[in-house]
C-alpha positions as CSV (number, residue, x, y, z in Angstrom):
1,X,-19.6,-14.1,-8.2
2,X,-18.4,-14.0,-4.7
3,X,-14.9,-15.8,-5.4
4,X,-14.7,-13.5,-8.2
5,X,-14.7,-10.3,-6.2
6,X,-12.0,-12.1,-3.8
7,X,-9.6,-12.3,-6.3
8,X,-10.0,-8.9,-7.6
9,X,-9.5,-7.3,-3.8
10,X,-6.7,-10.2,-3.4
11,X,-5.5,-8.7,-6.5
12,X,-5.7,-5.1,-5.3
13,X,-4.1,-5.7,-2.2
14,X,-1.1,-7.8,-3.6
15,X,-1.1,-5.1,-6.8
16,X,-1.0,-2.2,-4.0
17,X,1.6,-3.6,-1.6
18,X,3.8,-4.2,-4.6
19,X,3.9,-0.6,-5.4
20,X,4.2,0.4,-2.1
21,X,7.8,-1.9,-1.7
22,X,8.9,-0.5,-5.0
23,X,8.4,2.8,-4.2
24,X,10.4,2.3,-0.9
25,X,13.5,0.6,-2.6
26,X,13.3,3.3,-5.8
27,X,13.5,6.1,-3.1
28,X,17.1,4.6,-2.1
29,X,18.2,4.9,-5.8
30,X,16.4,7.2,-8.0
31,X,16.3,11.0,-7.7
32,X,12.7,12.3,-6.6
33,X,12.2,14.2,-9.9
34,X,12.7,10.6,-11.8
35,X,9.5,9.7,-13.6
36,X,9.2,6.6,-12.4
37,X,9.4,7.6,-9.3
38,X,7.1,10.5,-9.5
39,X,4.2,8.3,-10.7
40,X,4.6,5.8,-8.2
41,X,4.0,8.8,-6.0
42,X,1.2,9.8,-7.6
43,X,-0.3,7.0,-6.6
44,X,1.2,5.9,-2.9
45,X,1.4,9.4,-1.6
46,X,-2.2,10.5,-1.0
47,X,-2.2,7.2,0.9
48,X,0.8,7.4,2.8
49,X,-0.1,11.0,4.1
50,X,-2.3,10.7,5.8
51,X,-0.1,8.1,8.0
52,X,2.7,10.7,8.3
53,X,0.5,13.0,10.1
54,X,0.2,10.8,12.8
55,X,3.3,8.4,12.6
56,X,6.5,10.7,12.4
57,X,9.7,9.6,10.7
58,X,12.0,8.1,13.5
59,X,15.7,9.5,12.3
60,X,15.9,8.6,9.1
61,X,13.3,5.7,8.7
62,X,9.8,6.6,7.3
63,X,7.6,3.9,8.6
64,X,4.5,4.9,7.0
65,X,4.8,2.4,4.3
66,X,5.1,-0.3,7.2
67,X,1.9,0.8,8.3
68,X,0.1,1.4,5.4
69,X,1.2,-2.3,4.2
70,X,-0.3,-3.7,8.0
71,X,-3.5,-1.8,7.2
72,X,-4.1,-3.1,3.4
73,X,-3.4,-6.9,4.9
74,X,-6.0,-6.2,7.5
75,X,-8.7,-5.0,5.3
76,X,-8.1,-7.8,2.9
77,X,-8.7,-10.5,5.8
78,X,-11.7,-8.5,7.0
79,X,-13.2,-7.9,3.1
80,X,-12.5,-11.7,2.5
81,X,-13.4,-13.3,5.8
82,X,-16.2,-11.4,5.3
83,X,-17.6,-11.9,1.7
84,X,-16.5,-15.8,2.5
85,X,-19.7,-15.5,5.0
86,X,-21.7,-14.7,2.4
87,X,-21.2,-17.7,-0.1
């Protein structure tokens, strides 16, 4: 049961970083109104803002997804490392 819930955060994690890189390349491309891009936004943006309150674009480079991609890889070690105790 414990592996099991591994692999679904592992999954997650993966699943979420994914759509965080896609939605950084597709923002170099595709118009904001696109709706690809617009549901992609649906789901990154409420993470991403609350980063951009406290990590300001530098020029023309939004880091937030950087940041946001660091903290998802840390709470997936954490999670696992911790759930691995528990086997």
């Amino acid at each position: 049961m414990i592996s099991l819930t591994i692999t679904i955060i592992n999954f997650i994690a993966n699943l979420l970083i994914l759509v965080l890189i896609i939605n950084a390349l597709l923002s170099f491309v595709l118009s904001p109104y696109h709706p690809l891009r617009q549901a992609l936004g649906r789901i990154v943006e409420p993470l991403l803002a609350p980063i951009r309150r406290v990590v300001p674009p530098v020029g023309m480079f939004d880091f937030s997804p950087l940041v946001l991609i660091v903290i998802i890889e840390i709470l997936n070690f954490v999670l696992v490392r911790f759930l691995s105790t528990l086997r």
